[in-house]
C-alpha positions as CSV (number, residue, x, y, z in Angstrom):
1,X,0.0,0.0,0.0
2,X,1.1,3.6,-0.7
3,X,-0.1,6.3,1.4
4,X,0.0,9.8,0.2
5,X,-2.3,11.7,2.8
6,X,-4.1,14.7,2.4
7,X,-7.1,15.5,4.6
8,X,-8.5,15.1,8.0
9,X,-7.4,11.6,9.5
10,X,-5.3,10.4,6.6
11,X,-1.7,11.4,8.3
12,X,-2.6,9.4,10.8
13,X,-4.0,6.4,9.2
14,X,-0.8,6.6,6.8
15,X,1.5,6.6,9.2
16,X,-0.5,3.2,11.2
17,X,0.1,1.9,7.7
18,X,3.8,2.5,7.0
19,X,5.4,3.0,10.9
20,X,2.8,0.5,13.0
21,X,1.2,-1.9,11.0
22,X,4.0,-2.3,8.1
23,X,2.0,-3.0,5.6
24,X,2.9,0.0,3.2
25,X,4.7,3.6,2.5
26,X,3.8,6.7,3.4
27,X,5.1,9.5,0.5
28,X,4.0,12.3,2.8
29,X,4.2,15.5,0.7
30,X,6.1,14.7,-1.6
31,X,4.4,13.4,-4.6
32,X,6.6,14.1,-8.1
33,X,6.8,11.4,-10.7
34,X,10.1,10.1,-8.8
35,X,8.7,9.8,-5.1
36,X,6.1,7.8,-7.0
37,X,7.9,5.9,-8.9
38,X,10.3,5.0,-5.8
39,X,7.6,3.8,-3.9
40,X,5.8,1.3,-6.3
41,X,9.4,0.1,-6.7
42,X,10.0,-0.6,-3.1
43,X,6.6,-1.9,-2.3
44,X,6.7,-4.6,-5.7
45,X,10.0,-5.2,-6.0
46,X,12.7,-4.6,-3.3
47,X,10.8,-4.9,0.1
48,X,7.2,-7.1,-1.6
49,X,8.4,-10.2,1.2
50,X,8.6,-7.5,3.7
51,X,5.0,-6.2,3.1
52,X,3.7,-9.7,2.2
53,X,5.0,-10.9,5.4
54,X,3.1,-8.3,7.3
55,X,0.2,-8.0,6.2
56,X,-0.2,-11.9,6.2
57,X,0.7,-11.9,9.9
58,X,-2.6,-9.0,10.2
59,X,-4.6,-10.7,8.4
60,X,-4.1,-14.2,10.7
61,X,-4.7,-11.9,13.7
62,X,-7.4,-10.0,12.1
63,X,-9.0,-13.9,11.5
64,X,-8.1,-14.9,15.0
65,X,-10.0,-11.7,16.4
66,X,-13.0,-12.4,14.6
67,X,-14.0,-15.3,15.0
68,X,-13.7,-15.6,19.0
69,X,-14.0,-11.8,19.9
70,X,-16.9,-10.4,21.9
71,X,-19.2,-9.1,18.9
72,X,-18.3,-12.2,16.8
73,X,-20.2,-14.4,20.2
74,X,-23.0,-11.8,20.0
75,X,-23.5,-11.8,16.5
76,X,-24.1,-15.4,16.6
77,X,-27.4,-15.0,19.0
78,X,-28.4,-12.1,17.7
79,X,-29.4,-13.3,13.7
80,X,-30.5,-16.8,15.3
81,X,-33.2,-14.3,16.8
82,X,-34.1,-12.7,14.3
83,X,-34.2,-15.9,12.4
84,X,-36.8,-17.3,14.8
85,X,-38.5,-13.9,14.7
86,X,-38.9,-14.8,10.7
87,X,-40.4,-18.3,11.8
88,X,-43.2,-16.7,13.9
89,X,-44.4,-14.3,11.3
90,X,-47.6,-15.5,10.3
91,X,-47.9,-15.4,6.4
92,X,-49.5,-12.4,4.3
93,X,-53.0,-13.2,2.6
94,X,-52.8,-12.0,-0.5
């Protein structure tokens, strides 16, 4: 990923991206033809494992999160209720 931000809560996010997380660039200000063409360079060719590698690692603990955190259990009830809610409709006559 290459970040260039520009408004409101993009900095931020951009540097969670390239400082935090790993999983990208930030080109700040700068944006000419070179610091373009730098970036796509270093996120495809010289440091892709790098990325790759990081943003596999997220992804495995964005899965892990998901699928035993808090809203994950309570999404579970939650549409099995409004399933049965469906059941107990009584039909439309038409």
């Amino acid at each position: 990923m290459i970040c260039w931000p520009y408004f409101a809560d993009q900095r931020v996010n951009s540097r969670a991206v390239s400082e935090v997380w790993k999983i990208g660039l930030d080109i700040k200000d700068v944006c000419d033809r070179k610091a373009v063409e730098k970036a796509v360079n270093d996120v495809m060719v010289d440091r892709k494992e790098e990325f790759a590698k990081s943003a596999a690692e997220m992804a495995e603990l964005i899965n892990h999160s998901v699928n035993v955190g808090s809203s994950y259990s309570n999404l579970d009830p939650l549409t099995q209720d409004i399933r049965e809610m469906g059941l107990k409709t009584p039909p439309k006559n038409n």
